[in-house]
C-alpha positions, 0 to 999 in steps of 0.5 A: 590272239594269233599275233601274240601267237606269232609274236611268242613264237618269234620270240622264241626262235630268235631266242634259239638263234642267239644262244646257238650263236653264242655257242658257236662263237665260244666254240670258235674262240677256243680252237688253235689257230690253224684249226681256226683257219682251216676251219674259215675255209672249209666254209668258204668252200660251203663244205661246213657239213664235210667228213674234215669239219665233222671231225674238227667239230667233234674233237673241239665242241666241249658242250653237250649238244643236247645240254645245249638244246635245253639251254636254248629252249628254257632261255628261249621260254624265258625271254619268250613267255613273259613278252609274249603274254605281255603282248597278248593280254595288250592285243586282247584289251584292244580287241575287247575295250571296244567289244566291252563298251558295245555290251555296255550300251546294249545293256543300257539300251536294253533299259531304255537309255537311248543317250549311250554310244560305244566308243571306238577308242584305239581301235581301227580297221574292221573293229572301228567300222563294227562300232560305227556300224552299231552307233548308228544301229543305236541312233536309229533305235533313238529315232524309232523311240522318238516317234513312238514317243511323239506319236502315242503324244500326238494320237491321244491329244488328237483323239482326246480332242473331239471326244472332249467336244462331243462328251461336253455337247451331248451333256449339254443336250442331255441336261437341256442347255443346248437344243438337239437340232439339225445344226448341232447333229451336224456339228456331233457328225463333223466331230465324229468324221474327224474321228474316223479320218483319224482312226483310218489314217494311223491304221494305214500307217500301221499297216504299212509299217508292218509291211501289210499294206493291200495293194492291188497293182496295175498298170496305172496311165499317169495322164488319165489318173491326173486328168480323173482327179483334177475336177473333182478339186476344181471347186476347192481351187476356185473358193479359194481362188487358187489357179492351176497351171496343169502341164501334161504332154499331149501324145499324138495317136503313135501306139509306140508313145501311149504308155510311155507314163504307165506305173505298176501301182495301185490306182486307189493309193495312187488317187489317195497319194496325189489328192492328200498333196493337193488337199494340203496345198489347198490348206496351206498355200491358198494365200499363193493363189496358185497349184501347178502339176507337172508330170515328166518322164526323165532318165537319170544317169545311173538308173531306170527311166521314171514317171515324175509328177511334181505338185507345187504352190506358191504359198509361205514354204514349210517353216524352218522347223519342218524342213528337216523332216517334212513327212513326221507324222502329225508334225506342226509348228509349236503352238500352233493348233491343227484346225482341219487334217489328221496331221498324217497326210504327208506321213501316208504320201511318203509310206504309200510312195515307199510301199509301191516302190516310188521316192517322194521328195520336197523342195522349194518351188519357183515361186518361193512356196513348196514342192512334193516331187513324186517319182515311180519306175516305169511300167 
């Protein structure tokens, strides 16, 4: 509204100018000549306000000056009004078509209807990058809805599973079809641990989204950690005939160089985020035959020294439909039935990650299969 403000007001002056003008030039056109050029050079001189111009003024100006200032303010408001209320409702619905369409899509998101998006129309400068911003505020809102969608999917045929297989078998034992023995209790007791996985793993998630996540940080020696966790997977890699190339850097006895891949987390989580990498390569990639674990400290250019592990195999690589996001939870390929797993690991690697101030990412390995890189800030 200020620019129809000063553009009504420009209107307005120049209104006044032009009709004081138009007196000026019929109060000149009616002087006697000699008057005319006297008067011509007493404004050459700049002695237009002198006692001789007072007087020529006085004795020839035949209009009323105040008759003459009304004149000039009603043509003024004349001109003025209509142009400047013509331009101040055009400023007014450039400013509020895109205002208007954003109140639109808030009443539609409101109602659940993620599809609609605020349109920019002609729009430009800070109103255009404010519309831009809110679309994406609406496609993230999209996103969130999508995953809560698949996950309440995917959590009830997960669960709905082993209970299905646990009510179907103790009806059996109840009604004598099936004999109550050892075999079968391990059978009901590997049903129920799958439960517990299940149940463990989406309560970490929560608790990480909810940003109440426990952790107990330490400094945390990356090399000891690695070393620690690796035998206890050492049968796992031999069953499945996968061999690990572990690189590690061997330090002398410098004090200067012992800590130089020491991180502020937490060694459990730490422990859970590593082993869900390895257990997934031993799940997925076994047919690769290999595991490699690397671990670096690199500098980037624009920011802080980091510790880097980066696990990789030699398997077939995440399908094509997974690439885009790798870390969905209970993300699969479409009919493909998840045999062992939660579905969640890769989801719990990336919020454990976020949540000790790491970054995880995923690439393609030099031997064609998949590659979890892991990168935390120096301690």
């Amino acid at each position: 509204m200020s620019a129809a403000l000063l553009a009504t007001i420009a209107i307005m002056a120049a209104g006044v100018i032009l009709f004081a003008e138009w007196q000026y030039k019929s109060f000149y056109d009616n002087l006697p000549q000699p008057l005319r050029s006297e008067l011509d050079v007493l404004e050459a001189k700049d002695l237009g306000n002198s006692s001789r111009a007072m007087e020529i003024y006085n004795q020839y100006w035949r209009n009323d000056l105040l008759f003459g200032e009304r004149w000039s303010l009603t043509i003024g408001l004349l001109i003025c009004l209509p142009f400047g209320l013509g331009i101040g409702f055009w400023i007014s619905r450039l400013i509020t078509r895109p205002l208007a369409s954003m109140a639109e899509v808030a009443v539609r998101v409101e109602q659940g209807d993620f599809s609609a998006r605020a349109t920019i129309g002609a729009a430009h400068g800070e109103m255009a990058d404010m519309v831009t911003t809110f679309n994406r505020m609406v496609d993230a809102l999209e996103g969130l809805e999508y995953e809560r969608r698949a996950t309440a999917a995917s959590v009830s045929h997960e669960l709905r599973t082993p209970i299905t297989v646990l009510q179907a078998r103790l009806h059996a034992i109840c009604d004598g079809v099936i004999t109550a023995d050892k075999a079968e209790f391990s059978t009901l007791l590997h049903q129920v641990q799958h439960l517990g996985r299940l149940v463990g793993d989406l309560h970490t998630l929560s608790m990480a989204d909810a940003d109440q996540l426990s952790l107990v940080k330490r400094r945390v020696d990356m090399i000891a950690l690695v070393s620690d966790i690796i035998p206890h997977y050492q049968p796992q890699l031999d069953a499945n005939q996968m061999v690990l190339e572990l690189d590690l850097p061997t330090l002398d006895e410098d004090a200067s160089e012992q800590d130089w891949a020491d991180i502020k987390a937490d060694p459990d989580r730490m422990r859970q985020i590593i082993s869900n990498l390895i257990s997934n390569a031993v799940r997925h990639a076994s047919q690769g035959g290999w595991l490699g674990m690397q671990l670096r400290r690199e500098n980037p250019e624009n920011g802080p020294d980091s510790v880097v592990l980066r696990i990789s195999d030699a398997g077939p690589g995440l399908p094509a439909e997974l690439q885009q996001f790798p870390f969905q939870r209970f993300s699969q390929l479409p009919g493909k039935r998840r045999s062992e797993g939660s579905g969640l690991g890769l989801s719990i690697v990336k919020a454990l990650t976020i949540a000790q101030g790491g970054a995880v990412a995923v690439t393609s390995s030099a031997r064609g299969g998949t590659c979890f890189t892991l990168r935390f800030p120096v301690a």
